[in-house]
Backbone of each chain as ProteinMPNN parsed JSONL, in Angstrom:
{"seq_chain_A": "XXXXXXXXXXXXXXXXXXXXXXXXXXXXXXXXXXXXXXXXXXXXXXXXXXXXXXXXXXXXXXXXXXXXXXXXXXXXXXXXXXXXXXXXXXXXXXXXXXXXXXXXXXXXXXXX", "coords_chain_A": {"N_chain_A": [[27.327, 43.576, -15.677], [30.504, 42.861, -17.014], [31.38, 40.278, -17.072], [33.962, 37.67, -16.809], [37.111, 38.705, -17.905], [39.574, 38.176, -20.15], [42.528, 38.301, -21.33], [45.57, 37.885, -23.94], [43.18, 36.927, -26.356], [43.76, 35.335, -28.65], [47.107, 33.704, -29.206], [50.137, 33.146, -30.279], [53.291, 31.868, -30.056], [57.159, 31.724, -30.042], [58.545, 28.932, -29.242], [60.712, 29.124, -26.291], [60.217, 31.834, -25.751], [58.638, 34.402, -23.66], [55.316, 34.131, -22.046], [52.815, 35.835, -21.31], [49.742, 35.757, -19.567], [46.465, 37.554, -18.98], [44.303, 38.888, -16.473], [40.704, 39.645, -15.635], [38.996, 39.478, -13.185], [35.433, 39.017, -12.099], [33.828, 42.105, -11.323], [34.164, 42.54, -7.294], [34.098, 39.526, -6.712], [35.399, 37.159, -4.617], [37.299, 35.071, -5.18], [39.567, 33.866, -7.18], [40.573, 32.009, -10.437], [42.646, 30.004, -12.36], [42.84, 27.758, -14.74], [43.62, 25.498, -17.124], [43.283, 23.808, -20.424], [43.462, 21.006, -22.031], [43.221, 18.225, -24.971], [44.332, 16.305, -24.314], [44.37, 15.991, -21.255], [42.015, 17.443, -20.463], [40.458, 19.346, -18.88], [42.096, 21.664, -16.29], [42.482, 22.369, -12.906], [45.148, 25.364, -12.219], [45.743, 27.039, -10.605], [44.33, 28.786, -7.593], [42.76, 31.608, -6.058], [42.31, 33.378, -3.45], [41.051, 36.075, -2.44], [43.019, 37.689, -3.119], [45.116, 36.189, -2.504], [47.102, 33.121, -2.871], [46.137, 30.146, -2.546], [46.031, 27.472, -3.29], [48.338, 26.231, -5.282], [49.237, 23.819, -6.274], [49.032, 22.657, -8.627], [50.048, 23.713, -10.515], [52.141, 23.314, -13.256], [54.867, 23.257, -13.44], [58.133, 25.039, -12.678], [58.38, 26.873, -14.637], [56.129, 27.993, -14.838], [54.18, 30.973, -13.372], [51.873, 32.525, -11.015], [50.102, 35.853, -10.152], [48.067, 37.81, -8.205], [48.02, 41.149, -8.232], [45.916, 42.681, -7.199], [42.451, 43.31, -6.479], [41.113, 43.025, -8.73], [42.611, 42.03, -10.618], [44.975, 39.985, -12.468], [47.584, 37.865, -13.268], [49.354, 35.084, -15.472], [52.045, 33.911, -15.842], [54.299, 32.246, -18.328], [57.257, 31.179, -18.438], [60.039, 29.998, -19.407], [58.394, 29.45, -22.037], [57.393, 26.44, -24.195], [56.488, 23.948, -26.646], [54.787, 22.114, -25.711], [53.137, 23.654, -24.306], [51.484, 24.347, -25.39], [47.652, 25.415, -24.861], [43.996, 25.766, -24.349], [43.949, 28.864, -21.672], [41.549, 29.23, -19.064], [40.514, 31.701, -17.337], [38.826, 32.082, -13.742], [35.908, 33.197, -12.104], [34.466, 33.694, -9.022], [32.237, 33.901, -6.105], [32.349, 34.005, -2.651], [32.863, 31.011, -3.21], [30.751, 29.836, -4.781], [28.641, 29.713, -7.51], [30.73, 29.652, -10.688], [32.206, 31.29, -12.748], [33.346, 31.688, -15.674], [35.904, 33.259, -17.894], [36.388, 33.821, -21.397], [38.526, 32.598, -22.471], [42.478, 31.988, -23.457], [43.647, 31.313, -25.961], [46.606, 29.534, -26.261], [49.079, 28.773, -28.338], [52.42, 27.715, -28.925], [55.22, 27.415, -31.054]], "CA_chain_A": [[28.76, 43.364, -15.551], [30.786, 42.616, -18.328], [32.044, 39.049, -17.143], [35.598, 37.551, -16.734], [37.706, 39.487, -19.436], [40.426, 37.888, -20.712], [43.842, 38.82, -23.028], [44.65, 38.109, -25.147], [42.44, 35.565, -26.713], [45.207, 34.092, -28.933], [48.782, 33.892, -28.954], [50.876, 32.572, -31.211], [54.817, 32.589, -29.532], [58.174, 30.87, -30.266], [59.527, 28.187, -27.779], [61.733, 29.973, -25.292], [59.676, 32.978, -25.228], [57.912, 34.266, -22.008], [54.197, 34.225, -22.3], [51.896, 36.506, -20.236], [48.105, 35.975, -19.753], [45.751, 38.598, -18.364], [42.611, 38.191, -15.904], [40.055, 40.39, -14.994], [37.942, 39.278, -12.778], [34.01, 40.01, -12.082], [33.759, 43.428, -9.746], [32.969, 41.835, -6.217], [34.217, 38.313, -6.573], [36.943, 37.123, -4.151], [38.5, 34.36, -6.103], [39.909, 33.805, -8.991], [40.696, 30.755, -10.676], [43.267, 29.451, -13.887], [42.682, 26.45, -15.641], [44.148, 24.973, -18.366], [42.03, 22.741, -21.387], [43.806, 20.36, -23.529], [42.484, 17.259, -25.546], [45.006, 15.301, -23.541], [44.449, 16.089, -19.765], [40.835, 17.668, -19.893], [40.233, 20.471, -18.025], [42.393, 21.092, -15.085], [43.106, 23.715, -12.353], [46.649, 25.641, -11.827], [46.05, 27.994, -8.943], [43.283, 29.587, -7.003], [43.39, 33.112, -5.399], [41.087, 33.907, -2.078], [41.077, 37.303, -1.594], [44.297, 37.914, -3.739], [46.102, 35.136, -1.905], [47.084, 32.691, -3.592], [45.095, 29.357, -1.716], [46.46, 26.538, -3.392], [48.868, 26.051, -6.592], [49.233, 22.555, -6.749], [48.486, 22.556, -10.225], [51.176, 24.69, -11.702], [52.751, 22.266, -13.974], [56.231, 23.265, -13.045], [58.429, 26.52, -11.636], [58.443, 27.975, -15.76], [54.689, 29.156, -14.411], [53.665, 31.771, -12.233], [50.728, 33.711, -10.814], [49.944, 36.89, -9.368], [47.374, 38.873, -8.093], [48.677, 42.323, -7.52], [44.664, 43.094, -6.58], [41.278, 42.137, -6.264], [41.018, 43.513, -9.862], [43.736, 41.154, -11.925], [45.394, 38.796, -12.785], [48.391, 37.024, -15.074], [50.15, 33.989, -15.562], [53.397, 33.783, -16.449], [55.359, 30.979, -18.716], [58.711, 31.333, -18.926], [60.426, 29.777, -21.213], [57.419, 28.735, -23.242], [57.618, 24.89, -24.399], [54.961, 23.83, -26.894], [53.899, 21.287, -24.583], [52.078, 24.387, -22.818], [50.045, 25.18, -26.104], [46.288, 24.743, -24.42], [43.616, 27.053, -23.914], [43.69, 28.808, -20.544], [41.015, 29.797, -18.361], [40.435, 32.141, -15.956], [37.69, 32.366, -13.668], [35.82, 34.139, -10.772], [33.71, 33.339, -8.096], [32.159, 34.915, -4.655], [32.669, 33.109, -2.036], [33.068, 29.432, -4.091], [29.247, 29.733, -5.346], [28.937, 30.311, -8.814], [31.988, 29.876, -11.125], [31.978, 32.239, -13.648], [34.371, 31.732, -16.911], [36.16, 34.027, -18.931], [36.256, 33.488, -23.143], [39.948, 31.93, -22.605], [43.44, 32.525, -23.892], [43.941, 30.446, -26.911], [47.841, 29.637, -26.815], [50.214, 28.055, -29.506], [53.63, 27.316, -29.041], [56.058, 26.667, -31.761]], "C_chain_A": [[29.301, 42.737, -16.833], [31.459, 41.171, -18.53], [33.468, 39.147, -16.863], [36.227, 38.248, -18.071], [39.444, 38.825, -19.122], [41.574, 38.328, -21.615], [44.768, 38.164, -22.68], [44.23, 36.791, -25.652], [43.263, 34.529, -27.681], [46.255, 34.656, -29.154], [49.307, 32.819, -29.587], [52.819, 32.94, -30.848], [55.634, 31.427, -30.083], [58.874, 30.296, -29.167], [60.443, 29.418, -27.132], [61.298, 31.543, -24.744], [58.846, 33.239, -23.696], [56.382, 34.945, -22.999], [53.617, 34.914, -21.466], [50.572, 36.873, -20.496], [47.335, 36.72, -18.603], [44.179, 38.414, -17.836], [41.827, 39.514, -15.166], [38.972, 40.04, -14.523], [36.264, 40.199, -12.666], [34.243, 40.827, -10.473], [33.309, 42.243, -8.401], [33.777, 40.449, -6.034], [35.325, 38.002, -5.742], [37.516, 36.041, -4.57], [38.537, 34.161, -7.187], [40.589, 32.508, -9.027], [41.836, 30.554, -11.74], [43.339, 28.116, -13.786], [43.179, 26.536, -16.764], [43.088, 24.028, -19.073], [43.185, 22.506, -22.526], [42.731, 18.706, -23.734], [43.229, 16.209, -24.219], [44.41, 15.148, -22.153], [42.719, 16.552, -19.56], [41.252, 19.328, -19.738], [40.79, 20.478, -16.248], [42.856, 22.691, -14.028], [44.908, 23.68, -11.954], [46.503, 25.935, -10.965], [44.936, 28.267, -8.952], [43.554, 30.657, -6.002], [42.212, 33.009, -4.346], [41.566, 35.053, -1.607], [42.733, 38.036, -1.891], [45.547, 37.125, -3.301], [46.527, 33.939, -2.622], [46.978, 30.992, -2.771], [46.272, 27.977, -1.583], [47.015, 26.561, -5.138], [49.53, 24.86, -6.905], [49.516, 22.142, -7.9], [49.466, 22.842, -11.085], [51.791, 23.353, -12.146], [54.081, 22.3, -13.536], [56.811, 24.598, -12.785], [58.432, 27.218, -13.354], [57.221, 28.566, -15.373], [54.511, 29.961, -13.419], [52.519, 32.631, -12.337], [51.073, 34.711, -10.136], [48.711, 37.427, -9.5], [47.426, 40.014, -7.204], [46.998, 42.613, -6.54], [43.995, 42.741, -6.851], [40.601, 42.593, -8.256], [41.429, 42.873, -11.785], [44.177, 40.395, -11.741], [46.453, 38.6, -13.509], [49.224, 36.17, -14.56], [50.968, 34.103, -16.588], [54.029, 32.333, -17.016], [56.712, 31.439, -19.103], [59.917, 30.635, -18.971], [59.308, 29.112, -21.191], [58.269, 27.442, -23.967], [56.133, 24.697, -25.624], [54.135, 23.052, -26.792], [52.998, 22.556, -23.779], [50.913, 24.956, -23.532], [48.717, 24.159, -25.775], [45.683, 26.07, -24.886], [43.894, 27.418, -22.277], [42.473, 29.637, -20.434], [40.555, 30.405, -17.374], [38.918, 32.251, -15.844], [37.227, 32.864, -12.302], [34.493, 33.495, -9.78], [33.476, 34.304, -7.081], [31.468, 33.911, -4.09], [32.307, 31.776, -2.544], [31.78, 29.303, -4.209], [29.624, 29.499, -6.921], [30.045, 30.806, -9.684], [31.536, 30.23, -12.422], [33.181, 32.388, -14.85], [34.745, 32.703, -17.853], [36.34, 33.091, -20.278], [37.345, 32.65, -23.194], [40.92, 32.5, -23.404], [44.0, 31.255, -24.893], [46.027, 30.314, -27.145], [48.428, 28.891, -27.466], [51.703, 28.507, -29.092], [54.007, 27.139, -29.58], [57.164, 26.635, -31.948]], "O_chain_A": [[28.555, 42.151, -17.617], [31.952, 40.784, -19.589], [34.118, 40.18, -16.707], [35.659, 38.205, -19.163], [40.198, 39.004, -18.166], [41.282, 38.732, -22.74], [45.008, 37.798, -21.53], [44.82, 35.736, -25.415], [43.386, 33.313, -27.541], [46.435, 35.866, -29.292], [48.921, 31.663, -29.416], [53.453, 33.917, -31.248], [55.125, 30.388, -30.505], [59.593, 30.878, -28.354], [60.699, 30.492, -27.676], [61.747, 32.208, -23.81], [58.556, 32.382, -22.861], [56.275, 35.697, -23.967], [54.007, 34.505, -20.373], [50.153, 37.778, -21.218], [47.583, 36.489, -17.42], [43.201, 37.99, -18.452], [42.335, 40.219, -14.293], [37.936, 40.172, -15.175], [35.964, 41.357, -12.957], [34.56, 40.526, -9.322], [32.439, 41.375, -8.469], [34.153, 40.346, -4.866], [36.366, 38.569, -6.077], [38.684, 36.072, -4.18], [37.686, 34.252, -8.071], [41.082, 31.945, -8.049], [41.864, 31.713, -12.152], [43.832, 27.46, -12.869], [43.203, 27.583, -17.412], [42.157, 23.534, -18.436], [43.649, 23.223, -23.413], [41.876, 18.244, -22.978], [42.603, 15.539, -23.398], [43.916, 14.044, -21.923], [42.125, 16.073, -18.594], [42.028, 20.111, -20.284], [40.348, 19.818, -15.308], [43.384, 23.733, -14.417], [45.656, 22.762, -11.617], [47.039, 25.274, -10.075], [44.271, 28.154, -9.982], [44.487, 30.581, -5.202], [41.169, 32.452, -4.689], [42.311, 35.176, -0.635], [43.403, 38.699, -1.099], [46.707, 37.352, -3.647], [45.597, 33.917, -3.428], [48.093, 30.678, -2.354], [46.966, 27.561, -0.656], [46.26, 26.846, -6.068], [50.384, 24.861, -7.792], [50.297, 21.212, -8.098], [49.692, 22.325, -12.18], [51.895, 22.407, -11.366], [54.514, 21.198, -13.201], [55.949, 25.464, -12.639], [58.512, 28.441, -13.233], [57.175, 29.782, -15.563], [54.781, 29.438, -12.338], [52.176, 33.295, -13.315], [52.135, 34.727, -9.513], [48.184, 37.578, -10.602], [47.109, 40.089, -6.017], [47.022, 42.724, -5.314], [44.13, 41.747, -7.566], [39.496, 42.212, -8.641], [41.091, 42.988, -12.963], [43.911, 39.802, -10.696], [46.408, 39.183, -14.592], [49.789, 36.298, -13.474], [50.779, 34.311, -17.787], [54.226, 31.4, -16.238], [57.005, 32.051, -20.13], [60.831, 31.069, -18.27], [59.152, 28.196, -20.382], [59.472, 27.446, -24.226], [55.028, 25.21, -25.451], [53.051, 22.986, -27.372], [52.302, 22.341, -22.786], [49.937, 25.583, -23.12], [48.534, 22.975, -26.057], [46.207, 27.03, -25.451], [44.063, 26.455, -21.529], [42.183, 30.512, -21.25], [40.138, 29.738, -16.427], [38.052, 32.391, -16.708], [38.053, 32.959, -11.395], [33.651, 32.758, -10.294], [34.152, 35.328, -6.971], [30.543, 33.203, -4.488], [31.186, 31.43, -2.17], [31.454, 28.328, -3.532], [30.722, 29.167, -7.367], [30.41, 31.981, -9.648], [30.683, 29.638, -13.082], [33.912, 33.374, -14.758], [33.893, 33.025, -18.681], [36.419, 31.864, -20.233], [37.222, 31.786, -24.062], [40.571, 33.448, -24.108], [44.728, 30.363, -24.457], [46.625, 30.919, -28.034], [48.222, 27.791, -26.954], [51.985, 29.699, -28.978], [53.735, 25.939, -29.603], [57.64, 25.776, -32.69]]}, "seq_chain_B": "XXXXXXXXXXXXXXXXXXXXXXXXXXXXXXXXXXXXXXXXXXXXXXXXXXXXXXXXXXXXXXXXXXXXXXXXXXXXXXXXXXXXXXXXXXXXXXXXXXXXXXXXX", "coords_chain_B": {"N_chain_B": [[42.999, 9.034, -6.854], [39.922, 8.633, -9.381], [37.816, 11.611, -8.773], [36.045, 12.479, -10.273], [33.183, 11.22, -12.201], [31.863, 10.765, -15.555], [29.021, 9.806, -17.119], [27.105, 9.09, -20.213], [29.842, 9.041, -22.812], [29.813, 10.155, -25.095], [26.831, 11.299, -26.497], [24.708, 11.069, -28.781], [21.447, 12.633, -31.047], [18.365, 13.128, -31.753], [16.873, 16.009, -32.492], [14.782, 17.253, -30.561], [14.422, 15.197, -28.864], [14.763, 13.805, -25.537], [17.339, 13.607, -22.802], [19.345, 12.454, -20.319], [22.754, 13.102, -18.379], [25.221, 12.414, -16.285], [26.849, 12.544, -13.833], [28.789, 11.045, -11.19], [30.482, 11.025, -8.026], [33.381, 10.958, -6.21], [33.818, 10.926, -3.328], [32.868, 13.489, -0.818], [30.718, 16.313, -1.477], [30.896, 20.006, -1.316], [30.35, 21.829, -3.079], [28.729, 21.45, -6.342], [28.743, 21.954, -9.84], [27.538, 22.322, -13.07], [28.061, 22.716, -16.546], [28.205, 24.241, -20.09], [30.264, 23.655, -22.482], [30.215, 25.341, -25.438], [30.644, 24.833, -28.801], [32.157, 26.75, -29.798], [33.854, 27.001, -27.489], [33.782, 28.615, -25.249], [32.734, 28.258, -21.904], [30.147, 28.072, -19.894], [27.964, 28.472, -17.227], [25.601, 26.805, -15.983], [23.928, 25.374, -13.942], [24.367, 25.6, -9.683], [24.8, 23.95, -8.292], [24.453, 21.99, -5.141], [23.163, 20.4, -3.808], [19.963, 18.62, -3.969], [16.977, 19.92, -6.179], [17.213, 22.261, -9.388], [15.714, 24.107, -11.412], [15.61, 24.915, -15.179], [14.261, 26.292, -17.507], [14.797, 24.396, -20.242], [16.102, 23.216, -19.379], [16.711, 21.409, -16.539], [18.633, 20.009, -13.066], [19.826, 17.506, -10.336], [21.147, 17.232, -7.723], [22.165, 14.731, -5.652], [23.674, 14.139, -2.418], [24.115, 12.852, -0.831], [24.234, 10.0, -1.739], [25.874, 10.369, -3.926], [25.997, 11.498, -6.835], [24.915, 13.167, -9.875], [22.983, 14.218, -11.787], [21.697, 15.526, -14.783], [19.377, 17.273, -16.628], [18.027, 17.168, -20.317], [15.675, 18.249, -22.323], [13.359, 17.682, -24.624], [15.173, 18.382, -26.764], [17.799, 21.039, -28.223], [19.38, 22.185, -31.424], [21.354, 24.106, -30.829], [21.812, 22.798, -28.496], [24.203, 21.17, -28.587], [27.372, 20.369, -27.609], [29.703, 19.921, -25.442], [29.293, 18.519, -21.983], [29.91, 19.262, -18.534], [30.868, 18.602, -15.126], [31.439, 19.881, -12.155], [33.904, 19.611, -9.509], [33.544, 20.932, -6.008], [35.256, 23.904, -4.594], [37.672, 23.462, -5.942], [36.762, 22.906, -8.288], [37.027, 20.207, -9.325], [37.016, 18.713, -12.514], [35.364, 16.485, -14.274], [35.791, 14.569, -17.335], [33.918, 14.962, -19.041], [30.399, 14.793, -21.407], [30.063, 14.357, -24.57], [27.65, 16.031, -26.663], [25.242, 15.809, -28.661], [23.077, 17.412, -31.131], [21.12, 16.48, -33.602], [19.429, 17.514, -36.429]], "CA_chain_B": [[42.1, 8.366, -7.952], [38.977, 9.691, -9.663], [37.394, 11.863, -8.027], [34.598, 12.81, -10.948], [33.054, 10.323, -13.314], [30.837, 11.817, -16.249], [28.369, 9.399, -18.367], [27.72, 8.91, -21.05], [30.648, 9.789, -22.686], [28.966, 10.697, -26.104], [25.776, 11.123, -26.911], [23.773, 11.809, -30.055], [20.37, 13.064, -30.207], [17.768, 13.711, -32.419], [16.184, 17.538, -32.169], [13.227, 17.164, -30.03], [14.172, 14.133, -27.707], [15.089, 13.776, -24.08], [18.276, 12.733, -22.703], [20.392, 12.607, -18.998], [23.486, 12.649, -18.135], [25.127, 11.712, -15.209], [28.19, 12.62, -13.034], [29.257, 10.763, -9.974], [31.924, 11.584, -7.25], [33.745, 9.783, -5.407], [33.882, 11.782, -2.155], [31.592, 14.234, -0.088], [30.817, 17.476, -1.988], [30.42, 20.577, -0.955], [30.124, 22.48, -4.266], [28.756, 20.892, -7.59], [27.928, 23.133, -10.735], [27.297, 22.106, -14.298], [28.697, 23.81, -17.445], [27.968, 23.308, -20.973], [30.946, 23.953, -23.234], [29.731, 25.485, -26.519], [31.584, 24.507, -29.74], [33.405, 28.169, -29.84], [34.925, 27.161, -26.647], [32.952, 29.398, -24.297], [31.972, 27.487, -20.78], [28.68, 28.666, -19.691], [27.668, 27.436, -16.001], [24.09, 26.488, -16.096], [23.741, 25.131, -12.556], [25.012, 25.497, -8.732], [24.117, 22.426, -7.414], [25.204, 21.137, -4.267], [21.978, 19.262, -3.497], [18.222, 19.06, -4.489], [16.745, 20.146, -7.813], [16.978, 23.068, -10.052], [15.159, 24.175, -13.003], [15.779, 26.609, -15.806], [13.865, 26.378, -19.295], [14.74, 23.271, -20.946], [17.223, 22.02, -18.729], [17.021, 20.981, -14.97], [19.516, 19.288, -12.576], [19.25, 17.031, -9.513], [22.11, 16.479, -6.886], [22.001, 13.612, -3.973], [24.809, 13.915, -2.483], [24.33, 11.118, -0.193], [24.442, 9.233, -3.073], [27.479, 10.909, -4.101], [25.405, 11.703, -8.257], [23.941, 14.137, -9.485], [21.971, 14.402, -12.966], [21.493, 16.691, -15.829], [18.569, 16.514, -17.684], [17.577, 18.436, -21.197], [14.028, 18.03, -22.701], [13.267, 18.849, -26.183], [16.553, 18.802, -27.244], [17.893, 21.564, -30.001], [21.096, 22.259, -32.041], [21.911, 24.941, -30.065], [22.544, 21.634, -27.028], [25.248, 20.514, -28.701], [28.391, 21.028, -27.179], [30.629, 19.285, -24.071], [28.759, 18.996, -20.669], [31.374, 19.068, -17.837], [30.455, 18.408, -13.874], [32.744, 19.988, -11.751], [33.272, 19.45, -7.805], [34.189, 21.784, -5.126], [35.567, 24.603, -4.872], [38.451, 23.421, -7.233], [36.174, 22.342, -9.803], [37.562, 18.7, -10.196], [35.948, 18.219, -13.249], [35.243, 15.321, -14.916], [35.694, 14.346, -18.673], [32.341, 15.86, -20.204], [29.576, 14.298, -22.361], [29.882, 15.209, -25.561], [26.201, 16.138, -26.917], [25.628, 16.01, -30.466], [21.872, 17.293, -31.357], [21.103, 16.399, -34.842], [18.529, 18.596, -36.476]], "C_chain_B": [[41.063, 9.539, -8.555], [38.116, 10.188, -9.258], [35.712, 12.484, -8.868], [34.551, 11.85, -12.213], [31.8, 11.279, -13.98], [30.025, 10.191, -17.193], [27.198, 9.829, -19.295], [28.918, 9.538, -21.823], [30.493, 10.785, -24.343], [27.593, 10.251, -25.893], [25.222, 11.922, -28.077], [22.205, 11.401, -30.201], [20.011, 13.543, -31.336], [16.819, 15.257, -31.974], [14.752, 16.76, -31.457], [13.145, 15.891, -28.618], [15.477, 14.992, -26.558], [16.753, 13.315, -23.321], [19.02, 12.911, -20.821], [21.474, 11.816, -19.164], [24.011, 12.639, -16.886], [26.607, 11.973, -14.858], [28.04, 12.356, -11.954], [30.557, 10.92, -9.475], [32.245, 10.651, -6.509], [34.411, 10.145, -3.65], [32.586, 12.484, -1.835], [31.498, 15.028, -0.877], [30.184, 18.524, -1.468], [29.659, 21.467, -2.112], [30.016, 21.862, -5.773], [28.111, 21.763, -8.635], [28.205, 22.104, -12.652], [27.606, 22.734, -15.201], [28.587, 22.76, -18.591], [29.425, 24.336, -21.591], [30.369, 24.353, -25.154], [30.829, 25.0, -28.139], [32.245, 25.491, -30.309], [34.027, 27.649, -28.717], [34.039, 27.79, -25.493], [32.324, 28.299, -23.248], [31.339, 28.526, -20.039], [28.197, 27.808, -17.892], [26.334, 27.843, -16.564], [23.497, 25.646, -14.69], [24.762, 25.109, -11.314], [24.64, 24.765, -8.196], [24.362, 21.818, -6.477], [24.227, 19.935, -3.688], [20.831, 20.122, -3.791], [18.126, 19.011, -5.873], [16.77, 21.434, -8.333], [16.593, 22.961, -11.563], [15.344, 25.3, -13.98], [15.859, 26.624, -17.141], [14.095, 24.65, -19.206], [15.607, 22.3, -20.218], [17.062, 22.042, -17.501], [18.1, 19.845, -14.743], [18.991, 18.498, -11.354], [20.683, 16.714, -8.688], [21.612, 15.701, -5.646], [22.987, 13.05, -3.438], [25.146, 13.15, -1.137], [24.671, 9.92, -0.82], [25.245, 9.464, -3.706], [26.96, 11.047, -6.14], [24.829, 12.968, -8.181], [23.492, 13.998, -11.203], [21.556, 15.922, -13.801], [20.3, 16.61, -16.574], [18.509, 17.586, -18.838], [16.688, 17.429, -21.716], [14.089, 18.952, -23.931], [14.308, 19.455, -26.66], [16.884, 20.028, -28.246], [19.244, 22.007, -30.505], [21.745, 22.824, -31.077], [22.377, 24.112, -28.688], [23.435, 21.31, -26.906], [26.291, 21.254, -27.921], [29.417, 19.347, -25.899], [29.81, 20.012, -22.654], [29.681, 18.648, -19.681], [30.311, 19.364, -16.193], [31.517, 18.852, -13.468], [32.253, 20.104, -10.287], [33.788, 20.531, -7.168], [34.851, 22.867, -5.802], [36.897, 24.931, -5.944], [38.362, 23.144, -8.49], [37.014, 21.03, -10.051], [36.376, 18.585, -10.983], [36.395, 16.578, -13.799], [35.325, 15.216, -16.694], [35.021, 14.359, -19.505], [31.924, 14.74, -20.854], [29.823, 15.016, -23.158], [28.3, 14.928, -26.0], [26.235, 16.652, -28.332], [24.274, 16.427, -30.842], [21.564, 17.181, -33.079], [19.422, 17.213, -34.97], [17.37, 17.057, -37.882]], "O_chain_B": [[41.142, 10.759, -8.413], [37.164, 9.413, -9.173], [34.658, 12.793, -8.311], [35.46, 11.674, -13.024], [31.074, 12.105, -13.428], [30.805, 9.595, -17.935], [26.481, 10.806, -19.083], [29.091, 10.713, -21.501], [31.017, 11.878, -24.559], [27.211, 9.224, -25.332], [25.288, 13.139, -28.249], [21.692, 10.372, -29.762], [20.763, 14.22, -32.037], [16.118, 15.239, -30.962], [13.989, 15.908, -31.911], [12.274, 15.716, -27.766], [16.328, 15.882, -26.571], [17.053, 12.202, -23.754], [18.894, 14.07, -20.426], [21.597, 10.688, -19.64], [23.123, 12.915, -16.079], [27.494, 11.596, -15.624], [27.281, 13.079, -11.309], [31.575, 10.958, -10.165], [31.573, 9.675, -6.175], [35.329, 9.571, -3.065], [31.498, 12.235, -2.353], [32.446, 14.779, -1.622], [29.023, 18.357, -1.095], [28.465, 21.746, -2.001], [31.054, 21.748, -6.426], [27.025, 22.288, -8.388], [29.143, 21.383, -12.992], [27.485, 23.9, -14.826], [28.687, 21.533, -18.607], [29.601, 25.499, -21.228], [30.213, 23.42, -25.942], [32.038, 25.004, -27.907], [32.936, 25.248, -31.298], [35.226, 27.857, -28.902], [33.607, 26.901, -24.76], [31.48, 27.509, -23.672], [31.831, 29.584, -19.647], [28.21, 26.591, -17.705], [26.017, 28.783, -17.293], [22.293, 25.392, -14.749], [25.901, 24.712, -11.557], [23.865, 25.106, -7.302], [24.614, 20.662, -6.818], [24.56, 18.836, -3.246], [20.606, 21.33, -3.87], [18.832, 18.363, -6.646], [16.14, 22.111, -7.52], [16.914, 22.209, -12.483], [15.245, 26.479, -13.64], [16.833, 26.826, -17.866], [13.673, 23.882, -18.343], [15.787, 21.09, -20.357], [17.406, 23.171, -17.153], [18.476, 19.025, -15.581], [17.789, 18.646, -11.135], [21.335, 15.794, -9.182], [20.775, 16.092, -4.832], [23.352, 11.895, -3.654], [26.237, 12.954, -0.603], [25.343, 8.999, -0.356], [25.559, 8.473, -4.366], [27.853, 10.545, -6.822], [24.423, 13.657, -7.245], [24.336, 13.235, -11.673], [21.226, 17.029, -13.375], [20.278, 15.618, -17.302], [18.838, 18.744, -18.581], [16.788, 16.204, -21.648], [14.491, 20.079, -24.22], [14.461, 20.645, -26.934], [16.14, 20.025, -29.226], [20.162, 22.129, -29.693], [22.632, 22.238, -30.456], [23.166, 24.62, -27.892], [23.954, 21.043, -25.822], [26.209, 22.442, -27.608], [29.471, 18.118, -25.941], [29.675, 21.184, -22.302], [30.349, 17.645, -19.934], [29.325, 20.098, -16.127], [32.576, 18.542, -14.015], [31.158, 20.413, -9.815], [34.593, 21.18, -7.836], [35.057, 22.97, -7.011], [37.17, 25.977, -6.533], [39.159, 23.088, -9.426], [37.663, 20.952, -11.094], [35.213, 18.434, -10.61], [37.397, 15.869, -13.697], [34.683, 16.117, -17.235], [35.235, 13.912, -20.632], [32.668, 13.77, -21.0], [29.901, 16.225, -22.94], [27.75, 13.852, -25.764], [26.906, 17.498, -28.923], [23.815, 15.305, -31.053], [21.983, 18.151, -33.711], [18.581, 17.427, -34.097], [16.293, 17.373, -38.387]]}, "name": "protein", "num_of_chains": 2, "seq": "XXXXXXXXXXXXXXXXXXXXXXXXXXXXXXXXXXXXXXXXXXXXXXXXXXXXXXXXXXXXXXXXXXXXXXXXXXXXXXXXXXXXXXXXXXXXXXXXXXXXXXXXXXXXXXXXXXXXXXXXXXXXXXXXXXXXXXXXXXXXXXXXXXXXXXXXXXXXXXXXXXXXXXXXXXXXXXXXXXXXXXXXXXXXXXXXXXXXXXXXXXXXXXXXXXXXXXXXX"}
């Protein structure tokens, strides 16, 4: 299997823009994960999907973010308006049934 | 509060020695897994741990989660160790604030 696949790995946008990151989970897995990684906060979760549902989104920093998973296939998170308080990396990631969490490469974003 | 503690919070390490580190929770767990962060960025799980021991090459783990810890160990350290080790709990991964691991050659 070819792992979590990610896009795009970096991004370079201008405040106010809308950002959109892409998740492909591993064949098989029923959830999916996004995390964020800065120096500041760590490593932290936004949302979690079960079965394309979306579980718990606690996390989302505020309503400029959103998820979706149209299917058991994808993924993307939405910023809109971009801030460059939101430049982190993100990460998505996959699991079957909450065993083994499985990380994609991440989405390197910049804000300016 | 915190629900994952990680120690040490650095460590540096000559090639060839031993070292553990150490994440405690501060709750029950159902799901604990281990991940080393490489210095590209790339997080790598390297254990599913919810209790007991696992082994695998140079590195084994140990959860007791009566004891609410669980333990990392690496043996025969080598460059390639370095990186950020990160504990994470449950199924939301509360992680904790990583060891950094420095292996000097």
């Amino acid at each position: 299997d070819a792992g979590v696949i990610q896009s795009p790995r970096h991004e370079v946008t201008e405040m106010g823009q809308e950002v959109t990151l892409r998740c492909k989970p591993i064949s098989g897995h029923d959830y999916l994960f996004w995390y964020r990684q800065t120096m500041m906060r760590g490593l932290e979760l936004l949302i979690y999907f079960n079965n394309n549902v979306p579980i718990d989104d606690s996390g989302m920093p505020e309503d400029r973010f959103s998820a979706k998973m149209p299917n058991a296939s994808f993924s993307t998170l939405k910023i809109q308006p971009s801030e460059p308080r939101d430049s982190a990396v993100y990460f998505c990631a996959s699991s079957s049934a909450g065993n083994t969490i499985y990380f994609g490469e991440g989405s390197w974003l910049t804000v300016v | 509060g915190i629900q994952v503690e990680q120690s040490p919070p650095d460590l540096i390490l000559q090639e060839g020695a031993n070292s553990t580190l150490r994440c405690n929770f501060s709750d029950s767990v159902n799901n604990l897994q281990w991940f080393h962060q490489n210095p590209w960025g790339q997080l790598i799980n390297l254990f599913y741990i919810p209790s007991g021991t696992k082994q695998n090459g140079r590195l084994s783990a140990t959860t007791v989660a009566t004891e609410r810890y669980s333990l990392l160990y690496i043996s025969s350290s080598q460059t390639t160790d370095s990186g950020v080790y990160f504990c994470g709990k449950d199924y939301k991964l509360s992680f904790g604030a990583g060891t950094t691991v420095t292996v000097r050659a």
